[in-house]
C-alpha positions as CSV (number, residue, x, y, z in Angstrom):
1,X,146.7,107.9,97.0
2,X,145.6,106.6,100.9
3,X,142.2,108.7,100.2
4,X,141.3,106.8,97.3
5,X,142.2,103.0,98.2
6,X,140.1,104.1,101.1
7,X,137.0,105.4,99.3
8,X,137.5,102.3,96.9
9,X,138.1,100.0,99.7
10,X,134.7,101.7,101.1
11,X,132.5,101.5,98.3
12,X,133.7,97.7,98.1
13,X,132.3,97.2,101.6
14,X,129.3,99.0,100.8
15,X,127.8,96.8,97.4
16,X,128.6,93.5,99.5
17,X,126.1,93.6,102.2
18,X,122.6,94.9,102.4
19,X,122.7,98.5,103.7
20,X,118.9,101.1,104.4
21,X,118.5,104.4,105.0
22,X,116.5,105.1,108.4
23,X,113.7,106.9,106.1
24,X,113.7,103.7,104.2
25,X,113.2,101.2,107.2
26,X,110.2,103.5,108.3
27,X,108.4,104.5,104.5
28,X,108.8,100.2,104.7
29,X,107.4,99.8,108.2
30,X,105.0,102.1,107.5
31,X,103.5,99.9,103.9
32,X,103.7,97.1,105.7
33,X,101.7,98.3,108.4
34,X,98.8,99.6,106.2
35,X,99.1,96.3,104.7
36,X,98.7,94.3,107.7
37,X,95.5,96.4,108.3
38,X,94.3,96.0,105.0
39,X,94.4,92.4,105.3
40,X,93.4,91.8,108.9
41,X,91.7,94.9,110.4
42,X,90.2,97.2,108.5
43,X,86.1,96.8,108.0
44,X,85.3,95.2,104.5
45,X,83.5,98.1,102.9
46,X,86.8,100.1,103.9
47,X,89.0,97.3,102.9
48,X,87.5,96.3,99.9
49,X,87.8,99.4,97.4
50,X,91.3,100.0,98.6
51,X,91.9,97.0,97.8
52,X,90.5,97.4,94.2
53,X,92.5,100.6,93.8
54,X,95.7,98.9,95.0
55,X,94.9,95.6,92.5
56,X,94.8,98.6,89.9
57,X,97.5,101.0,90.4
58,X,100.4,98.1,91.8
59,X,101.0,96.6,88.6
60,X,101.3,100.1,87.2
61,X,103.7,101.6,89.5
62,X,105.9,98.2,89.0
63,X,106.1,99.1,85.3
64,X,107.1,102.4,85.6
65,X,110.1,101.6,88.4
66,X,111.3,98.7,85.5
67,X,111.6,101.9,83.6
68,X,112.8,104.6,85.7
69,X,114.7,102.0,88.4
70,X,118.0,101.7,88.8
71,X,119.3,97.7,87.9
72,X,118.5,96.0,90.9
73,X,114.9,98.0,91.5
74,X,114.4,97.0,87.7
75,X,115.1,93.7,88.9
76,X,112.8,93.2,91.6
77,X,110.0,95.3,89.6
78,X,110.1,92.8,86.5
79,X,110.0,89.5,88.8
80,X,106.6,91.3,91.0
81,X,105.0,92.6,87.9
82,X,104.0,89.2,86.8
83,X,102.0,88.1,90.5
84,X,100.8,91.9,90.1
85,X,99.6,91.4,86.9
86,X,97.6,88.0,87.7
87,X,96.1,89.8,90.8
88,X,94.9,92.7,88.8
89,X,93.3,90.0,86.5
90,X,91.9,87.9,88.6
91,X,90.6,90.6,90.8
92,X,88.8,92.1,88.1
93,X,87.5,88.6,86.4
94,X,86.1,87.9,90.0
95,X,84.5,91.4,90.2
96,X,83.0,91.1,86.9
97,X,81.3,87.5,87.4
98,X,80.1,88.5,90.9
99,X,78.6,91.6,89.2
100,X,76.8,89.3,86.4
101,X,76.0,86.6,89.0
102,X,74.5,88.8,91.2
103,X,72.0,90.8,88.8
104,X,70.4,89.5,86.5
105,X,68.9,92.7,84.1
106,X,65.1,92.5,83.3
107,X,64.0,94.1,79.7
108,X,62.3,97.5,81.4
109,X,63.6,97.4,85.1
110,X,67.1,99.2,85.8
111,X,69.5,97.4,87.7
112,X,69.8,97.2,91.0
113,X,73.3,98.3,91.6
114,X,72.4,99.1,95.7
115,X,72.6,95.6,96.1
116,X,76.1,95.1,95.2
117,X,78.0,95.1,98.3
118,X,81.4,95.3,99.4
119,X,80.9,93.0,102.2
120,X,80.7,90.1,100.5
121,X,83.6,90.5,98.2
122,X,86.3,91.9,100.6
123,X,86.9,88.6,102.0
124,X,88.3,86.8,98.8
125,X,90.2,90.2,97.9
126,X,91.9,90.2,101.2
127,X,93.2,86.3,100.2
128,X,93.9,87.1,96.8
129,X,95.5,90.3,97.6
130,X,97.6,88.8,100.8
131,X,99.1,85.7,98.4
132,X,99.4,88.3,95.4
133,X,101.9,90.7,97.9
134,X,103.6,87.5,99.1
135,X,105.0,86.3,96.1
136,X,105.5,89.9,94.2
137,X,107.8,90.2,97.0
138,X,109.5,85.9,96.7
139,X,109.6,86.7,92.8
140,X,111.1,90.5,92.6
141,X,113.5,89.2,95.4
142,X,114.3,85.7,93.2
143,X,115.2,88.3,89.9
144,X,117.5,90.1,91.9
145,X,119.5,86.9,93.4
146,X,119.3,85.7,89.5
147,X,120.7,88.9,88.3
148,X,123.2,89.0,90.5
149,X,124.0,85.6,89.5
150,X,124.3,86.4,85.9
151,X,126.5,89.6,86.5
152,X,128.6,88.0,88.6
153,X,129.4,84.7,86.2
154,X,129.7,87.7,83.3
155,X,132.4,89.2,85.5
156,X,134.2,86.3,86.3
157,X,134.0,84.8,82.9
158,X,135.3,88.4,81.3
159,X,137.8,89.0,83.7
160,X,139.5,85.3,83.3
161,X,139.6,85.8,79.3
């Protein structure tokens, strides 16, 4: 009977406060490193694909943690899929008209896709990508503090009725 007030009195403590797993403070240390080089460090024509990759493949690994998540992950995941999803549009619009701006195609000459740098467009993906991050993390973070919100005016609500 002790044994289990204590385990419930345990698990209690455990859902109120905020608690990480030393292999999760380092796999987070770790992102947020290559992150910081990504926007700061790296050279452009290093930094520039990856960031195209990332623009690409971020929105889809959101979706599939709303799926698989647990409810707080599915949470976060829903509120960053929307600045995920602009970047990976905008990123790509960009791209595009910097393609079409840049070339113009001559009837009988290929196109000269040499030319097309990713010097020159690394710079705006390293803003875009920067203020992207920044508020996948400010809106996954908000749908979790809303959803608690909501669960917790359910509970209160069902449990006074």
């Amino acid at each position: 009977m002790d044994e289990e007030k204590l385990e419930s009195s345990r698990a209690n403590r455990g859902s109120a406060h905020l608690q990480f797993s030393l292999l999760a403070l380092v796999v987070f240390i770790a992102c947020t490193a290559v992150a910081m080089a990504l926007l700061w460090s790296l050279p452009d024509w290093i930094a520039g694909p990856i960031l195209l990759f990332l623009a690409c493949v971020f929105p889809a690994a959101l979706a599939a943690l709303v799926i698989y998540g647990d409810e707080n992950l599915r949470a976060f995941c829903l509120g960053a899929l929307f600045p995920a999803g602009i970047q990976f549009i905008a990123v790509f619009l960009y791209v595009f008209l910097e393609i079409l701006s840049r070339h113009t195609l001559v009837v009988g000459t290929p196109p000269n896709w040499h030319r097309f740098y990713m010097d020159e467009l690394a710079s705006p993906l390293r803003h875009v990508a920067g203020v992207a991050w920044a508020l996948s993390i400010l809106t996954g973070c908000v749908s979790v503090g809303i959803r608690r919100l909501v669960k917790d005016h359910s509970r209160s609500a069902g449990g006074s009725t």
